[in-house]
C-alpha positions, 0 to 999 in steps of 0.5 A, spaced: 860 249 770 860 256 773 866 259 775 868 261 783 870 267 783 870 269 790 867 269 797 865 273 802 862 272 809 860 264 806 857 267 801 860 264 793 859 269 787 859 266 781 859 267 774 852 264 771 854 260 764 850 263 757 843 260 757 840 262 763 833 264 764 835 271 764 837 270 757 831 268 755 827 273 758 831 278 755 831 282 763 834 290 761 834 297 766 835 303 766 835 309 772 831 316 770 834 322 774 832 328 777 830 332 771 827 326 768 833 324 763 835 318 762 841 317 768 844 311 766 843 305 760 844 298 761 848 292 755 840 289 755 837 296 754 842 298 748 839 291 745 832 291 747 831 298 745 837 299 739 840 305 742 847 304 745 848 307 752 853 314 750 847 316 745 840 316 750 844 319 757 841 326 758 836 325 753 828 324 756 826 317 755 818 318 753 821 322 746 827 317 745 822 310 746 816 312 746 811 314 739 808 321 739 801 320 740 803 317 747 808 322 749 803 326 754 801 320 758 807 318 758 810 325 761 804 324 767 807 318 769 814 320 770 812 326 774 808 322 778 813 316 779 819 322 780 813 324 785 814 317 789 809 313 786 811 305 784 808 304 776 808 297 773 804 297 766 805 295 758 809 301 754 809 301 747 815 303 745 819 303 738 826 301 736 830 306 731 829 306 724 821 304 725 816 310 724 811 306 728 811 302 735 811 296 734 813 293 740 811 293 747 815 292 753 812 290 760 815 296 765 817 295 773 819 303 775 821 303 782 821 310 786 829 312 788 833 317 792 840 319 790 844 321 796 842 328 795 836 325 797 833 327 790 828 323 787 828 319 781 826 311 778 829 306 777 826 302 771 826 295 769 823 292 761 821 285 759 820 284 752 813 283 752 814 278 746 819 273 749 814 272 755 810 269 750 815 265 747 817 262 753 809 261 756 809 258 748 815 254 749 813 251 757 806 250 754 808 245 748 814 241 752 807 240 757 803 237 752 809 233 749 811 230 756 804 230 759 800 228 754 805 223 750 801 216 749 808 213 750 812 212 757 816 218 758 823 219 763 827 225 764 834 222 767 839 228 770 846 227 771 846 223 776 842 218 771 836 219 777 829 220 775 828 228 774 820 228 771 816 223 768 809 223 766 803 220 767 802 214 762 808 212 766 806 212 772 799 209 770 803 203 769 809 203 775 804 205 779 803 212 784 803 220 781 808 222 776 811 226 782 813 219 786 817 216 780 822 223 781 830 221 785 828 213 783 833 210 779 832 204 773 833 199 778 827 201 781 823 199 776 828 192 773 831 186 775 839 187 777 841 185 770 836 188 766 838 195 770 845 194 769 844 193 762 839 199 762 844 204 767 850 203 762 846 205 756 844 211 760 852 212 761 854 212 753 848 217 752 850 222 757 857 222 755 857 220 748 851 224 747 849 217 741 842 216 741 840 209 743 833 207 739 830 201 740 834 198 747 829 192 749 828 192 756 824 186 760 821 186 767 814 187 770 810 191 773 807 193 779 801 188 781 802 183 776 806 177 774 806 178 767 813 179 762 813 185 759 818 187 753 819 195 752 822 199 746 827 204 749 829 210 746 834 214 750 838 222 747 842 226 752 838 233 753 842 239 752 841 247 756 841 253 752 848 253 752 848 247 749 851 243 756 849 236 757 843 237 763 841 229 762 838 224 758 831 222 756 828 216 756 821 214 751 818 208 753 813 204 748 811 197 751 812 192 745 809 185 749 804 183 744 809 185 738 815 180 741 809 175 743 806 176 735 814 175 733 816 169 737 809 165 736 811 167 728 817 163 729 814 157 732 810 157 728 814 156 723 818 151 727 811 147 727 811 148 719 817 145 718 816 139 723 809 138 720 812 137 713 818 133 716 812 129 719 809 128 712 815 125 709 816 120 714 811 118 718 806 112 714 813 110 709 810 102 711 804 099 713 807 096 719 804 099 726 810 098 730 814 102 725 809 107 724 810 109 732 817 109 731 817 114 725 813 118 730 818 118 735 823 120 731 820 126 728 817 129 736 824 127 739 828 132 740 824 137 736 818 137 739 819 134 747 825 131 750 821 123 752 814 121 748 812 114 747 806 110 743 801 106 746 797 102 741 791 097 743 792 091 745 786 089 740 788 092 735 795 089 734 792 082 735 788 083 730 781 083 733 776 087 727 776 094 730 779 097 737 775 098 743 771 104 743 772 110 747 768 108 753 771 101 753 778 104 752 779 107 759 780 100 762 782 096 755 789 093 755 794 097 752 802 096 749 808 100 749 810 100 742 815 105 742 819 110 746 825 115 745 828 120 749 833 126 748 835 125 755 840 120 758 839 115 763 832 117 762 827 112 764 822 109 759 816 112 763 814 118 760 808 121 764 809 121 772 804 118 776 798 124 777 793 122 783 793 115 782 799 111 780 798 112 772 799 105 771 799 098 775 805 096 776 813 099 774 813 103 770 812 099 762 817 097 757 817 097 750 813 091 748 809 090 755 802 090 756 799 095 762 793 099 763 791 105 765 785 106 771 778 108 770 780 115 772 787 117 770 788 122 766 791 118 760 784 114 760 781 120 760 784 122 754 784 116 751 775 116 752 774 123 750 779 123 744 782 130 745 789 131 749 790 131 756 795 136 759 797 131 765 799 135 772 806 133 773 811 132 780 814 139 781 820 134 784 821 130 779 825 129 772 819 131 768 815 138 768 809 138 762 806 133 759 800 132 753 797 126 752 794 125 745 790 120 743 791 118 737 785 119 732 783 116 726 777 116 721 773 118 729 777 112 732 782 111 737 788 106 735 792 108 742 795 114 746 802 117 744 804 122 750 809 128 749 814 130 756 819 136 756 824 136 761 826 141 766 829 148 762 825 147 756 818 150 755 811 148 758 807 146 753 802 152 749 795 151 746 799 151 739 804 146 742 797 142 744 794 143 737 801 141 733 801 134 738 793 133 736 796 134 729 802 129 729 799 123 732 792 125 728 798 123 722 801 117 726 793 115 727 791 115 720 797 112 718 796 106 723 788 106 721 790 106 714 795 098 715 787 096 720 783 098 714 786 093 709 784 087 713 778 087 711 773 090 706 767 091 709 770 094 716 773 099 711 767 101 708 763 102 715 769 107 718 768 111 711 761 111 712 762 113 718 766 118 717 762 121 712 757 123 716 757 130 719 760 129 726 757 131 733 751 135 732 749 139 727 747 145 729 743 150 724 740 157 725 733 157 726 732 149 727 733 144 732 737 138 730 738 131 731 739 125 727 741 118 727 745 113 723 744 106 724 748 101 720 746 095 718 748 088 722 755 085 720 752 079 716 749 085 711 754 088 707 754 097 708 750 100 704 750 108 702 745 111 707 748 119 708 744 125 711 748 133 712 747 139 715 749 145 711 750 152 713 748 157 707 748 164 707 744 168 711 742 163 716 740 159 712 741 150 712 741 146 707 738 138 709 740 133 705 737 126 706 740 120 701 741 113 699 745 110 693 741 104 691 746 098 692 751 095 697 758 095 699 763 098 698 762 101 691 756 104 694 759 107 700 765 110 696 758 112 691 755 116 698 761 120 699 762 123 693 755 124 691 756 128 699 761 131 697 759 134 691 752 136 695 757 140 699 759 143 693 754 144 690 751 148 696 756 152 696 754 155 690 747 156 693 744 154 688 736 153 688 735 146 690 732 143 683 739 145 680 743 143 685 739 136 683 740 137 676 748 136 677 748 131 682 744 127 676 750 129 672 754 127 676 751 120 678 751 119 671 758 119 671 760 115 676 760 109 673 767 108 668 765 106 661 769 100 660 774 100 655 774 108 655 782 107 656 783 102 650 784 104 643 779 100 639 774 104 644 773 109 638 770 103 633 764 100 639 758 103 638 754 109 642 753 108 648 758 104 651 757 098 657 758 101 663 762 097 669 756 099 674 751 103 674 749 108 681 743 110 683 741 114 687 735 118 691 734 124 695 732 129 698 735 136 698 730 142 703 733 149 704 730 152 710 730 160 711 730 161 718 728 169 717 722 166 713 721 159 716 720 158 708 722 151 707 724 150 698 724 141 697 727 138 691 726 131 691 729 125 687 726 118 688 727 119 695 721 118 701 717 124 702 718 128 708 714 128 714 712 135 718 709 135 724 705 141 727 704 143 734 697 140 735 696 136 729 697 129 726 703 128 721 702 129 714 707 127 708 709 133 704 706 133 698 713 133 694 714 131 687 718 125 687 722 126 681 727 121 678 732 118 681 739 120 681 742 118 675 737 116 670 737 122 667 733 126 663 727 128 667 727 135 670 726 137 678 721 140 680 721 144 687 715 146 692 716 152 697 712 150 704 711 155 710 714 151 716 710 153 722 713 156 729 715 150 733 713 144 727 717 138 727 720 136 720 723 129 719 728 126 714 729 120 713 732 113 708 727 107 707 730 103 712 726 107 717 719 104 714 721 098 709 722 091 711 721 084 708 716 084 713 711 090 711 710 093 705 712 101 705 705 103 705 705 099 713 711 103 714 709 110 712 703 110 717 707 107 723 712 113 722 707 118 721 703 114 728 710 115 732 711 122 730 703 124 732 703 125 739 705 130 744 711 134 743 718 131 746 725 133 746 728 132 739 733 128 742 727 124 745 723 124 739 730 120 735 730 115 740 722 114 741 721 113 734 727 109 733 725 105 739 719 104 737 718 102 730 721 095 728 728 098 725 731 093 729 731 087 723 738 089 721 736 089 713 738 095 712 742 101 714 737 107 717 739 114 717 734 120 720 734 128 720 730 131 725 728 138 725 725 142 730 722 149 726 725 155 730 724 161 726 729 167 727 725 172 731 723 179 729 727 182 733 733 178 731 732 182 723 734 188 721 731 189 714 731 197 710 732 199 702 736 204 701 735 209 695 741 209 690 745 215 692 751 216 695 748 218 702 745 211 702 753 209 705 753 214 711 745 211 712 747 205 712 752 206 717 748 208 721 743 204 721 748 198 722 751 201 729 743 203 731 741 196 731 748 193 734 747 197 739 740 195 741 743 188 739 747 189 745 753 187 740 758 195 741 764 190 740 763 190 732 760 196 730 766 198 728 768 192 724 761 192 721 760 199 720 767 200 715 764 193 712 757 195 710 760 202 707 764 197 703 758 193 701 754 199 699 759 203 695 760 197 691 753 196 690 752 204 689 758 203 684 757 197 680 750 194 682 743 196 680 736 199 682 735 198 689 739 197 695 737 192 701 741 192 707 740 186 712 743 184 719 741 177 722 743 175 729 743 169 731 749 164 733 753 169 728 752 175 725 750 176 718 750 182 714 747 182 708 747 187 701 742 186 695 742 190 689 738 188 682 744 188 678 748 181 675 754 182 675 758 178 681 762 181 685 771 179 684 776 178 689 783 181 685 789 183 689 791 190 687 797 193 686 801 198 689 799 203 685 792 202 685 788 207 690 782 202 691 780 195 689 782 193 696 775 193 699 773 185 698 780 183 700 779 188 707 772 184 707 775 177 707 780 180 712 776 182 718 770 177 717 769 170 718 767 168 711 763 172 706 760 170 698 755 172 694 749 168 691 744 170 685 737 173 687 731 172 682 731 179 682 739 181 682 744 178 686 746 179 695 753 181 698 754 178 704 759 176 711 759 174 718 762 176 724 763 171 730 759 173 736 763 177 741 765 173 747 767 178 751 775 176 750 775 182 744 777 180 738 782 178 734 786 182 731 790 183 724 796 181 724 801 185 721 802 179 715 795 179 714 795 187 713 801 187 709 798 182 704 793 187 701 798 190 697 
């Protein structure tokens, strides 16, 4: 503090601590006389200028200060100034001990008269050099406090806002200037302005830094919670006095979100293993719904009860379906509570009474009306956040229908109480998952009742579910069992996504019934499904299904000992056989690649002519062995119409298969109808109705993916190929309409490049798809598939595939029949941005 030293008329002289501006400047004056020789020296101008006060008086200033070629100029100007004129200018001047001037001084002279009324000068000198530094100095503290990212605050003494910059009122609102002489409580609630002032007072009288301080509060025009990371230090003069505190504000909403969302995560976890062990321990229902409840109470909601159909504990053969389930009759089986005196209703009637009477008891029967939310849930099969009494006991509730193999058994329904946390979409999705575990379990003690009801639920749940959808085709299809006096039969049909937008149309059937062939078509599905994967060629991928049809059928007494002493050849127990058809269609060609095993030729129909079958060489059926598959490419035309399908379509008692082909191929010749339409005509219309056999049907509606929608070049095997393929790739997403992805595209085609540039051979071919996703496809001539490895910490590269799987939504390789092609697939941007990586994701690249 400055110390009084005295006062005169009101006025208070005091002496100025070190460390004012003055001292930075370095301010020194001196006077000329009469004669032109120095008359008196200040402390500042001995330290400026080195020379000590009783060595210069007397002596002329233009010979002490001054270099000898500038000496004459310099004498002109102290005439003139001795003549009365004012001079201010830049005077170079050297300190003794150097042979040059080096330095230079901005000079003030001022005319003045002694009392003799003699002329002299008063002078007083900047060092021009200081000035630079302090103009340095007051230029970056205005880049760091002005263009800081970050929230930035200058608290005096008083802990009131000196000086904030404009990221921080970006985000409270006003200009920089509006936010001076506010204090924290301007900006947090009571508590959290407590807890930040008292900080600001151990940092200005401790002067310990605080790092890292969590405030919380909102924001001017939003109602939204944020979280902010502060960092406090006490802020010092020259002279080493504390003049305030400074505050660097960082918003950390999003890394407190990741946090807390990691920890439920890891909560949910945890209660998803306790729910495997201890939900499906007995194939009682009642149990199954009571080992349901004491998992999701308390650790997941405070009130949950189980309702199961009415149906399906009386023993009826299968549970109403979903339309018939809004209004079927229902029973509480189970209800647990962490709250006391709670009572047994768990949802609070919403709109309509959600049940008919009061509300119900373990072990009575209710329904619930046609339009309530539960029957809602219950008819969709996706939960149903129901709309709560503010008033009452309950605040947030989820009804979960309890899904089972694409079969509602009954509805559970999650409450939270008031003081606990409203449910979140990943509360909904580990609901979904815990009644979908209660569901099967429940199912699993259904199936056993009888075989052939088992055998169609896992028919049924093996064909694709709702509508398949393929880039460059319109899908429909349709499955109709056989009538419940014939036993199940092993029809399947598939749609598979292939890379580069391609699809993969599967239609077969496993000769035979019941329910080994329907557990035969599942794993012959599944092993299509595999098999796709490694896009193969459709006759190869014949070729292995035959081995593996073969293999279905266990060798009797492989297991026993004196197996080794039977001839060759064992007896099998049953052998499978199987036919299909396997297509691969290349939406950017609309070339289509058949491979057929003993199944019906497929029907194609283009636009303005009549049907014709497709001459593809049938083949034997699966496995018989022994024979080769042959395969036939087929240009689809734009708007054409490709059928698939299974013998119960065309073949009966009643007609012979050639009778059955022709009415197929007449019901499809005609005008173009909506593919939908044209599933339902040709079903409606031909005799499909006998019941004999099940029908599948796979229709496709060509629709080629269109010029503009491709983007294909070759590229010469250098390395400018990889900038050239940047820009390539960010032009056509432009013209795409696509911005939001060039920069995720672009460093993912530098990788492909380069690899392809390092290993690959000859060639280089980049290609973008648009269609419902983007694909990025890179060709090369060499073989050799391309690795994911995990790199290690010392490695500088090798991290380009696994960045690849990271940031895309799927990518692989295949073999070409020149070489082999790269690719990935990005999601369509839907204008919510995207995701991005997490910090876990990032982390485990090294």
């Amino acid at each position: 503090m400055s110390e009084i030293s005295g006062t005169t008329d009101g006025v208070v002289w005091q002496s100025s601590p070190p460390g004012s501006i003055y001292d930075y400047v370095g301010v020194a004056s001196f006077s000329i006389g009469p004669d032109g020789l120095v008359d008196q020296w200040s402390r500042r101008a001995a330290e400026m200028f080195g020379i000590p006060a009783d060595e210069v008086g007397g002596m002329d200033p233009v010979e002490v200060l001054m270099p000898a070629e500038s000496r004459s100029q310099g004498r002109r100007k102290i005439a003139e100034i001795l003549d009365g004129k004012e001079w201010t200018g830049l005077v170079p001047f050297r300190v003794p001990g150097e042979r040059y001037a080096r330095h230079v001084a901005e000079v003030y002279v001022m005319p003045s008269e002694n009392e003799y009324g003699e002329r002299g000068a008063v002078c007083i000198a900047v060092d021009v050099r200081a000035l630079h530094r302090i103009e340095t100095d007051l230029a970056s503290s205005q880049a760091i406090f002005g263009q800081s990212p970050f929230g930035f605050l200058l608290f005096g003494t008083d802990l009131r806002v000196q000086r904030a910059n404009q990221r921080f009122a970006t985000v409270f609102g006003g200009t920089a200037e509006d936010h001076r002489g506010r204090t924290v409580r301007d900006y947090l609630s009571r508590p959290e302005a407590d807890r930040m002032t008292a900080a600001l007072r151990r940092v200005l009288e401790t002067g310990e830094a605080v790092t890292d301080l969590e405030v919380t509060g909102t924001v001017p025009g939003s109602t939204d919670r944020r979280h902010w990371s502060v960092n406090l230090y006490r802020v010092h003069s020259g002279s080493g006095r504390p003049i305030g505190v400074a505050g660097l504000t960082t918003d950390v909403t999003r890394r407190h979100n990741v946090a807390r969302e990691a920890a439920s995560a890891r909560r949910n976890l945890a209660l998803l293993n306790e729910a495997t062990a201890r939900i499906g321990t007995s194939l009682d229902l009642e149990t199954t719904a009571r080992e349901l409840l004491d998992v999701a109470v308390p650790g997941f909601c405070d009130l949950a009860a189980v309702d199961l159909y009415q149906g399906l504990l009386t023993g009826d053969e299968a549970p109403p379906g979903r339309t018939g389930g809004r209004t079927a009759q229902l029973r509480r089986v189970a209800f647990a509570s962490a709250v006391s005196d709670a009572p047994p209703l768990v949802v609070p009637p919403a709109g309509p009474d959600c049940c008919e009477a009061e509300p119900p008891l373990v072990g009575s029967v209710h329904r619930f009306p046609f339009t309530s939310p539960c029957a809602n849930a219950l008819s969709t099969g996706r939960p149903v956040l129901v709309p709560t009494d503010d008033g009452g006991l309950v605040h947030s509730t989820l009804a979960v229908p309890m899904v089972a193999h694409d079969t509602v058994v009954g509805l559970v329904q999650f409450s939270r109480t008031k003081g606990s946390e409203p449910f979140g979409e990943r509360d909904r999705a580990l609901a979904v998952e815990l009644a979908a575990r209660a569901a099967v379990c429940i199912d699993n003690a259904r199936l056993y009742r009888r075989e052939h009801e088992r055998a169609l639920i896992l028919q049924r749940s093996l064909l694709p579910p709702g509508d398949p959808e393929a880039a460059g085709l319109d899908i429909a299809c349709r499955y109709l069992p056989g009538n419940d006096a014939t036993e199940v039969g092993g029809d399947w049909f598939d749609v598979i996504d292939l890379p580069g937008h391609r699809t993969a149309l599967v239609v077969g059937d496993v000769m035979g019934r019941g329910l080994r062939a329907a557990v035969a078509m599942g794993e012959l599905r599944t092993a299509v499904r595999t098999l796709a994967q490694l896009d193969l060629e459709p006759a190869e991928v014949l070729s292995h299904l035959d081995e593996i049809a073969r293999g279905l059928g266990a060798p009797i007494g492989t297991q026993s000992s004196r197996a080794a002493h039977r001839p060759r050849g064992p007896e099998r127990s049953e052998v499978y056989l199987a036919t299909c058809v396997y297509a691969v269609y290349d939406a950017v060609t609309r070339h289509c690649t058949f491979a057929n095993a003993g199944h019906l030729p497929p029907v194609l129909v283009a636009p303005g002519e009549e049907a014709r079958l497709l001459d593809v060489p049938p083949g034997m059926p699966l496995g018989v062995g022994g024979e080769p598959f042959e395969e036939v490419e087929v240009e689809l035309p734009e708007g054409a119409l490709l059928s698939l399908y299974t013998d119960g379509l065309v073949e009966s008692r009643d007609h012979p298969l050639d009778e059955g082909l022709r009415a197929l191929r007449g019901v499809l010749t005609g005008p173009e109808r909506p593919l939908e339409d044209a599933c339902d005509h040709v079903l409606n219309t031909l005799d499909t109705r006998h019941g004999q056999d099940d029908i599948a049907l796979l229709m496709a509606r060509v629709r080629g993916l269109p010029a503009e929608a491709v983007g294909d070049w070759c590229l010469p095997r250098e390395p400018r190929s990889v900038g050239r393929a940047r820009e390539l790739a960010r032009d056509q997403l432009a013209a795409w309409g696509l911005e939001p992805l060039v920069d995720t595209v672009e460093l993912l085609v530098s990788e492909l490049v380069t690899n392809a540039l390092r290993y690959g051979e000859g060639e280089i071919r980049l290609r973008l798809l648009r269609d419902r996703t983007l694909v990025c496809e890179v060709w090369d001539a060499g073989l050799v598939q391309p690795r994911r490895r995990r790199a290690r910490d010392t490695d500088e590269g090798g991290r380009g595939l696994q960045l690849v799987g990271l940031l895309s939504a799927g990518w692989g390789s295949r073999r070409t029949p020149r070489g082999k092609t790269v690719w990935f697939e990005l999601a369509l941007p839907d204008g919510e941005g995207s995701a991005e990586p997490t910090v876990d994701q990032l982390l485990s690249m090294f």
